[in-house]
C-alpha positions as CSV (number, residue, x, y, z in Angstrom):
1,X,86.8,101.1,127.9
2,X,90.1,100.5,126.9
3,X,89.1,97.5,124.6
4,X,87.0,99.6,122.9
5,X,89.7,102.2,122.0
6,X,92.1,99.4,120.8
7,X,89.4,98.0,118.6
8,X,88.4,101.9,117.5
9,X,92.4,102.1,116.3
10,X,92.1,99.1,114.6
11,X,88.8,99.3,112.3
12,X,90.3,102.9,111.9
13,X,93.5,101.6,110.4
14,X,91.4,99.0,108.2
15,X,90.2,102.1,106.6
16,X,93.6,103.6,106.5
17,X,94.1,100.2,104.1
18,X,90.7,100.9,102.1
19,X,91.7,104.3,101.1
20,X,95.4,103.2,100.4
21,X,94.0,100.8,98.1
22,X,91.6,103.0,96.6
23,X,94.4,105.7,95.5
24,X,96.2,103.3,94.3
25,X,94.1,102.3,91.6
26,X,92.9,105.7,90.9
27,X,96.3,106.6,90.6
28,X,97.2,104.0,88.2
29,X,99.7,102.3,90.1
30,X,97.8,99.4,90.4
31,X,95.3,97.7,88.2
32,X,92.0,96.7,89.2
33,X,92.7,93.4,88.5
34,X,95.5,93.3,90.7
35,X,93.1,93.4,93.5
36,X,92.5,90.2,94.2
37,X,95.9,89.2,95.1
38,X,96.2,92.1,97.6
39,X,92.9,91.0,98.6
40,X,94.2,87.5,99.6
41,X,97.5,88.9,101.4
42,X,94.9,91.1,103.5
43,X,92.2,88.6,104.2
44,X,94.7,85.9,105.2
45,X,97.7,87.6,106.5
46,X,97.7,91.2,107.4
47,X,94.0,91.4,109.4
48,X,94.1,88.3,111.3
49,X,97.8,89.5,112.4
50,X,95.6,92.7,113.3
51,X,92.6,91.2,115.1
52,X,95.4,89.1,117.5
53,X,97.1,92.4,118.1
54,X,94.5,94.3,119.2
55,X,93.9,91.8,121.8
56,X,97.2,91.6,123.4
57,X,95.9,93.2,126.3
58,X,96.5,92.4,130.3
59,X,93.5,90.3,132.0
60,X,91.4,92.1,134.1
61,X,88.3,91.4,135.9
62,X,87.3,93.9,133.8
63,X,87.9,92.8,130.3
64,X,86.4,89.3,131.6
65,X,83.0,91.1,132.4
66,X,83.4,93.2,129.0
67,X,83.9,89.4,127.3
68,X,81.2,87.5,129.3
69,X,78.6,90.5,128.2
70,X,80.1,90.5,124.3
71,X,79.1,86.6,124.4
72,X,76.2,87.2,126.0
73,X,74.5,89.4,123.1
């Protein structure tokens, strides 16, 4: 259960970064073109730093089950 709330916080906060981005350009503060460079700083820095972090949890008999089942399917 609580693997699923950490990973809940984090696809929330990915949209938190969507909608940023998307005021942004609608605001005129940044250019559509300019999108691909934010793009690469997201893609290769900011979420993998993200997926790592939500992980960061104590090992339980628990999360192995929950991890040996997400394998599984």
């Amino acid at each position: 259960m609580a693997v699923s709330i950490l990973l809940a916080k984090q696809v929330f906060k990915l949209f938190l970064i969507l909608l940023l981005g998307y005021i942004l350009v609608k605001s005129g503060k940044l250019k559509a073109s300019d999108s691909k460079s934010v793009s690469v700083i997201l893609v290769y820095l900011v979420i993998p730093c993200m997926i790592i972090n939500s992980f960061q949890i104590d090992y339980t008999p628990q999360v192995r089950n929950g991890l040996i089942f997400t394998m599984a399917v």
